[in-house]
C-alpha positions in Angstrom: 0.0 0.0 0.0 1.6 3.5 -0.5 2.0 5.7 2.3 -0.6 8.4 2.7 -0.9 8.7 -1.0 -4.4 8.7 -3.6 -4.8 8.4 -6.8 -5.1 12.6 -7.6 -9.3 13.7 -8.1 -9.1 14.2 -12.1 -11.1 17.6 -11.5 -8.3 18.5 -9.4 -6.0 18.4 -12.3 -6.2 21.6 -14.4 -6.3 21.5 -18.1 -3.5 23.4 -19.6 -4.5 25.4 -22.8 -2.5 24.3 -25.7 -2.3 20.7 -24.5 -4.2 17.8 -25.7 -3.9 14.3 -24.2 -5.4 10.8 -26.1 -5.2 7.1 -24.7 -5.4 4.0 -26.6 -5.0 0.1 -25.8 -1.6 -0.7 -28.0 -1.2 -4.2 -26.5 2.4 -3.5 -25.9 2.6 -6.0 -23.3 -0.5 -6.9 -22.1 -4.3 -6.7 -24.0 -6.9 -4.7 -22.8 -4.7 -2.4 -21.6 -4.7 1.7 -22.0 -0.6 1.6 -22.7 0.0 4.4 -25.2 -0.3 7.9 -24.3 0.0 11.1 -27.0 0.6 14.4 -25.7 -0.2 16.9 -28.9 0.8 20.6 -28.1 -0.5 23.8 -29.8 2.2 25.5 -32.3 4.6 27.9 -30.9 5.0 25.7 -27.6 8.7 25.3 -26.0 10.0 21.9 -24.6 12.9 21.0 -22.3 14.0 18.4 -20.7 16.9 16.7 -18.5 17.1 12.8 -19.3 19.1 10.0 -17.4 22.7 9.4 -16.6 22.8 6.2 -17.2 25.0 5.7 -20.2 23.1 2.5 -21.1 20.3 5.3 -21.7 17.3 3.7 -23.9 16.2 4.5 -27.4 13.6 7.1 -26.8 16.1 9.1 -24.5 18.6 9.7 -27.4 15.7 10.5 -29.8 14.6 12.8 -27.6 17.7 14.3 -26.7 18.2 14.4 -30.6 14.8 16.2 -31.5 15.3 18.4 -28.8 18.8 19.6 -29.8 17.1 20.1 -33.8 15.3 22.7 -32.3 12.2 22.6 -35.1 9.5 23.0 -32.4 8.4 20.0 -30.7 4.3 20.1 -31.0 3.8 16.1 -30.0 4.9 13.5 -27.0 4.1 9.9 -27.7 4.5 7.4 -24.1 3.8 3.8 -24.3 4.2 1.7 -21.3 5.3 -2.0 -20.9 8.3 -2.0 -23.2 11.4 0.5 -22.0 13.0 0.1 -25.4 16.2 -0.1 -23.7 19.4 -2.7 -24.4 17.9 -2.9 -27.8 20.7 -1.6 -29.9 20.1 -0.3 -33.4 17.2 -2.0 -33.6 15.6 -0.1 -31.3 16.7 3.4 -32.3 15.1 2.0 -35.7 12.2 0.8 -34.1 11.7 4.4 -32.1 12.2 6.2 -35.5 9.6 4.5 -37.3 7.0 5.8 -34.1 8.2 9.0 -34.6 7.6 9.2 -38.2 4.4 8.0 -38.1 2.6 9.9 -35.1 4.1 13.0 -37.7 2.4 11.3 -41.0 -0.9 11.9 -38.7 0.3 14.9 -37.7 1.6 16.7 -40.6 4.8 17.4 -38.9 8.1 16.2 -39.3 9.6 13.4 -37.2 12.0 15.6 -35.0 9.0 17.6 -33.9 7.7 14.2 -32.1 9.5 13.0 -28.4 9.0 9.1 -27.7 8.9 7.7 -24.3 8.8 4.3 -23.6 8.7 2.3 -19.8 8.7 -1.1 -18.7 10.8 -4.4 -19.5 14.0 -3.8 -20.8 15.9 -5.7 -23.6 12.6 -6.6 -24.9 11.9 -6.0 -28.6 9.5 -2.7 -28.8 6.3 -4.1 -30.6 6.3 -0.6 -32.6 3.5 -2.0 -35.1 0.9 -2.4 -32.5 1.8 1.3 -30.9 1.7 2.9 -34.8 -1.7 0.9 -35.4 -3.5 2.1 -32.4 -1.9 5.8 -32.8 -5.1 6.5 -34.7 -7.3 6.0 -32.1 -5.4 7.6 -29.2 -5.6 10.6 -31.5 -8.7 10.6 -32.1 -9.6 10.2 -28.0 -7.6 13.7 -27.8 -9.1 16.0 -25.0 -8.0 18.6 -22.5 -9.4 17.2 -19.5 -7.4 13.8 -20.0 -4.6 14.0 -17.8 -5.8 12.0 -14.6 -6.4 9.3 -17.1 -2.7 9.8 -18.8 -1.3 9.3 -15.3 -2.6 5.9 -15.2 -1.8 5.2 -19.0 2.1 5.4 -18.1 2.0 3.5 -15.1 4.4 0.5 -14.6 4.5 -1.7 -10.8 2.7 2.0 -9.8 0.0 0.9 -7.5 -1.6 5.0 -7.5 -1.6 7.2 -10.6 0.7 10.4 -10.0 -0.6 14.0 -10.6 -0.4 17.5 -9.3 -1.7 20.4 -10.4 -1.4 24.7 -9.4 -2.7 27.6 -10.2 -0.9 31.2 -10.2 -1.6 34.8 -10.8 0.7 36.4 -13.0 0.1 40.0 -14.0 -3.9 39.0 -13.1 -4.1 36.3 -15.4 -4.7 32.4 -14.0 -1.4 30.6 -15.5 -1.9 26.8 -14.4 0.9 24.2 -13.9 -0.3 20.7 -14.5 2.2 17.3 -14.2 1.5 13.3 -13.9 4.6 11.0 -13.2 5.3 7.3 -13.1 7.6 5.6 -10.8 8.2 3.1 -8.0 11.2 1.1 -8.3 14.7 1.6 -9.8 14.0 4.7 -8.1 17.7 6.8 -8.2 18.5 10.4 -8.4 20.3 11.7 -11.7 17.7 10.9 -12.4 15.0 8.7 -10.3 13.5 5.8 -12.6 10.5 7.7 -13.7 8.5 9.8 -16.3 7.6 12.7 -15.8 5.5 15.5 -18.0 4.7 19.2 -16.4 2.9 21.7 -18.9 2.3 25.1 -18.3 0.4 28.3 -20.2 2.7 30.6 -18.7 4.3 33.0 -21.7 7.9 32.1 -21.1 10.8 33.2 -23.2 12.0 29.3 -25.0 15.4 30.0 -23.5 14.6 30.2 -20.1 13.0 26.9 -20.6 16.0 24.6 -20.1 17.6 25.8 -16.7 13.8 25.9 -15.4 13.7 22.6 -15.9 16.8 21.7 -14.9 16.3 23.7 -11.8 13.1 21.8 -10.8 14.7 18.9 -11.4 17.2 19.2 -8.9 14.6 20.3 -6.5 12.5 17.4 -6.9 13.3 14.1 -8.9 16.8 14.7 -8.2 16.1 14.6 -4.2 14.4 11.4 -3.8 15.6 7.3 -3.8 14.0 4.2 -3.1 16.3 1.6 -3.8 19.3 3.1 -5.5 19.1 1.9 -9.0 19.6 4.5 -11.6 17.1 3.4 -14.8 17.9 3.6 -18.6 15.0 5.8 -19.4 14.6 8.4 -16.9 13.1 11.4 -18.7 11.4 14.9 -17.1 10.0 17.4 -20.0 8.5 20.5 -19.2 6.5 21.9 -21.5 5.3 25.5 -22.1 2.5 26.7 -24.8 2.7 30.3 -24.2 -0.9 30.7 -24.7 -1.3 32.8 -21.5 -2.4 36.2 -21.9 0.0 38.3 -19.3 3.5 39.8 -20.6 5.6 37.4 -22.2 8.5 36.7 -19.1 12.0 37.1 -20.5 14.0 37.6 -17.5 15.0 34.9 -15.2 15.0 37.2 -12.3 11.6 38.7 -12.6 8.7 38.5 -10.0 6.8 36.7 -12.8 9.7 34.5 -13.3 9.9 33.7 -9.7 6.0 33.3 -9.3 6.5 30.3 -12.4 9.2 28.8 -10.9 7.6 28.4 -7.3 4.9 26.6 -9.2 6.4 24.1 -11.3 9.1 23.0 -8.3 6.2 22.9 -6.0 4.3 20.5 -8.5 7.1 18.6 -9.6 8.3 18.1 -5.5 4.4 16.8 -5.3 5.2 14.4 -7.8 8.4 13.2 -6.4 7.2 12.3 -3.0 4.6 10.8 -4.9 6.9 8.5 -6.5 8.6 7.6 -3.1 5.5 7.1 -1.4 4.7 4.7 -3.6 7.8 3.2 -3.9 8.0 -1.0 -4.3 6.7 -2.1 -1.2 7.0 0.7 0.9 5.3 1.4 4.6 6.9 4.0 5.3 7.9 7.7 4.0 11.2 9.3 5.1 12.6 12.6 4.7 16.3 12.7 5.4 17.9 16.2 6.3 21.6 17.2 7.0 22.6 20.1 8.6 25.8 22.2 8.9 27.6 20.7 6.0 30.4 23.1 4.3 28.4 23.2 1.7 25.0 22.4 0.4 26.9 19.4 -2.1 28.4 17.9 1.0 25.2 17.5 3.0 23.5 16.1 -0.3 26.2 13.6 0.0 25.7 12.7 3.5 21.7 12.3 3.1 22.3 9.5 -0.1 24.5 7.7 2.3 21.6 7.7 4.8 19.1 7.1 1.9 20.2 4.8 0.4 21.7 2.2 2.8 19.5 -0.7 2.7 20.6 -1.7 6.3 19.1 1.5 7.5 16.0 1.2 5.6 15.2 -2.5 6.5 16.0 -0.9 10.1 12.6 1.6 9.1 10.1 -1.0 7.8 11.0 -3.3 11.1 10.7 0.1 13.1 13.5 -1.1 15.2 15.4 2.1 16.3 18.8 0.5 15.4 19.6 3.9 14.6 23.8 3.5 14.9 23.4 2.3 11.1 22.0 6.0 10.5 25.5 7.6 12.3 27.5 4.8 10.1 25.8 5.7 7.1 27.0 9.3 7.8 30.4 7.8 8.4 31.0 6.5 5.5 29.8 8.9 2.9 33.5 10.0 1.8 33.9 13.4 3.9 37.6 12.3 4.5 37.8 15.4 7.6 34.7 14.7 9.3 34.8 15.8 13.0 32.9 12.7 14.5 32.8 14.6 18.0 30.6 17.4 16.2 27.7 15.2 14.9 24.3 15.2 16.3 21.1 13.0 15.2 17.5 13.6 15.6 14.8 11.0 14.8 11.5 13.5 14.6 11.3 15.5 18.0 13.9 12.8 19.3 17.4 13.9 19.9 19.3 10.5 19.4 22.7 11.5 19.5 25.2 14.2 20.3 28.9 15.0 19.6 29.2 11.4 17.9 27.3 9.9 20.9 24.6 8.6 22.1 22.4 11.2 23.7 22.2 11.2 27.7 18.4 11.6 27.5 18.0 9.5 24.9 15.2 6.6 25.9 15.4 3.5 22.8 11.7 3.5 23.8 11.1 7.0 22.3 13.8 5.9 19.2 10.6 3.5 18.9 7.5 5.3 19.5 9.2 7.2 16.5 9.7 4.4 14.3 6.6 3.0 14.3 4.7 6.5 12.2 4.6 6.0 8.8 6.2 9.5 8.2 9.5 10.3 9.7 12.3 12.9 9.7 16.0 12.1 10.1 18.3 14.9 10.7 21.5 15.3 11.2 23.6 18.2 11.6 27.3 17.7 10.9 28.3 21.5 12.5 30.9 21.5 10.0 29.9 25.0 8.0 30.1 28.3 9.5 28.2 29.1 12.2 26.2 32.4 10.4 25.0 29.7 7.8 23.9 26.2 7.6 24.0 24.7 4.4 21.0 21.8 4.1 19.9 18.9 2.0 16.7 17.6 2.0 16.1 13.9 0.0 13.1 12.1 0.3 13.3 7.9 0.9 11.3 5.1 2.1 11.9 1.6 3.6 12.8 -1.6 2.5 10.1 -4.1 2.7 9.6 -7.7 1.8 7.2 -6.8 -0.9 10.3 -4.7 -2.6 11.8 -8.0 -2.8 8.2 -10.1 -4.3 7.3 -7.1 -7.1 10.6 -7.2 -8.6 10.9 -11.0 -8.7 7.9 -11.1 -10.3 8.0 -8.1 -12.6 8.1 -10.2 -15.7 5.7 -12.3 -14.8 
């Protein structure tokens, strides 16, 4: 069951003018099932995107990264689920071509102004000829409103569809910020294993698009990890159709810029904790936070350690405060100077430990009262930076489970 997380009401989740969204059954993997998802996006719309670091990155990602670079104006996304198209070689470059090609026969448009996506299985053949036969159909389902029922289209071992949706104010006009997401497991920053597709009316300037993205990125996808695994075909595109009626915003350090921003981060970090709230298995939804670091890179570092140690999070799902395996994880994160002497832990309200220690007041039976709430904060503070400042990282993480262990030796099944 994920933790403290529903599927998002679809009236909840704003149309965005200039977007379009059809569903279609493709029988990419399985029949009867809605599996391909097309995204069509009004003329004079601007797409970025930031992609995974995996350098066994799948098909799709180096199309879109392609496309992207051409620059000719992106004006359709085409997602199927149940086949990543990764570790599938020429072939599937070919194969992720041919969708592109013919979403733009339909279209009119030429192939570089279609992104593919693909999720699921990989180094499994991509049954393009069943996703460009029912291509027709998700076209003709196109609508506005569609987008709680796209977050379920690109779902994988998801167990709740993933959306969020805000609304802003910008020189008196409503600008709305809509995203879905998909994601459980190989969950990793740089980035997590996921999709994930936020639109927006605002009337942004094309090249402020990129570091947006980039920048909401790192606030969000890039800050959470459920098991550690970085996937092949991590993608996050952000797209803007400009159809909003205020001042078009061309400078990166304007109110109205700042006003956009605040709303796509706080909608992608929606989707993110979405992601690690549902993650494979989990009971329970942890935010790690370090403290005092020399700088902000540095306490990033420490909160993977803690994050992703899978001794700590089976420690979480068993709620036994074993919580030495937290001040280990902080030991070995690779800060060669760290002052031991200067660390403290708190577990919630709890202080656990201080200058490397255990806490005098410290009772195991509050370490466990803590453990057992199915949302919980670690923090740590290292006191390493100086004392007028206290750089912090936040990541977001959740336990290890035996059901982690069941979904993913069973996912082909």
């Amino acid at each position: 069951m994920p933790v403290n997380l529903a599927a998002p009401d679809p009236a909840s989740l704003h149309a965005v003018p200039g977007v379009e969204i059809g569903i279609a059954m493709a029988g990419v993997r399985k029949a009867m099932r809605r599996d391909l998802t097309v995204l069509t996006l009004a003329e004079g719309s601007a797409v970025a995107g930031v992609f995974t670091k995996n350098r066994f990155c799948a098909a799709p990602v180096q199309l879109c990264r392609k496309h992207l670079a051409a620059d000719h104006g992106i004006r359709a996304i085409v997602v199927n689920t149940g086949n990543a198209n990764a570790g599938t070689g020429e072939d599937g470059l070919v194969r992720a071509r041919s969708t592109c090609i013919a979403l733009a026969r339909h279209m009119n448009l030429a192939p570089e102004q279609v992104l593919p996506f693909s999720t699921g299985v990989i180094m499994e053949t991509l049954p393009n000829d069943r996703i460009e036969a029912a291509l027709p159909a998700a076209l003709a389902d196109r609508g506005a409103e569609r987008w709680a029922d796209a977050a379920t289209a690109i779902m994988t071992t998801d167990t709740v569809p993933k959306g969020a949706s805000k609304q802003v104010l910008i020189e008196g006009e409503v600008v709305t910020v809509t995203g879905i997401a998909k994601g459980a497991g190989m969950i990793r920053p740089n980035m997590a294993t996921m999709l994930g597709f936020v639109a927006t009316d605002a009337h942004i300037a094309p090249s402020l698009l990129q570091a947006l993205v980039s920048e909401a990125a790192d606030a969000s996808f890039n800050r959470i990890t459920v098991d550690g695994d970085t996937s092949t075909n991590d993608s996050f595109v952000l797209v803007a159709t400009r159809q909003a009626a205020h001042t078009e915003i061309t400078d990166a350090g304007s109110p109205e810029a700042a006003t956009l921003r605040e709303a796509i981060v706080a909608v992608s970090q929606q989707l993110a904790q979405a992601i690690v709230r549902d993650g494979e298995g989990a009971t329970k939804f942890i935010t790690v936070q370090v403290d005092g670091g020399a700088n902000e890179a540095e306490c990033r570092q420490v909160a993977y350690a803690i994050a992703h140690s899978p001794l700590v999070k089976t420690a979480f799902f068993a709620s036994d405060p074993n919580l030495g395996r937290i001040l280990a994880a902080v030991g070995y994160a690779g800060i060669d100077d760290l002052d031991q002497g200067l660390i403290d832990l708190w577990l919630d309200d709890v202080h656990v430990a201080t200058k490397g220690g255990r806490h005098p007041d410290y009772q195991e039976a509050d370490g466990a009262r803590v453990m057992k709430r199915a949302e919980i904060t670690v923090r740590v503070d290292l006191h390493r930076g100086p004392s007028d400042r206290k750089p912090c990282a936040v990541v977001w993480t959740c336990d290890f489970s035996y059901d982690y262990v069941k979904i993913n030796a069973d996912y082909r099944s």
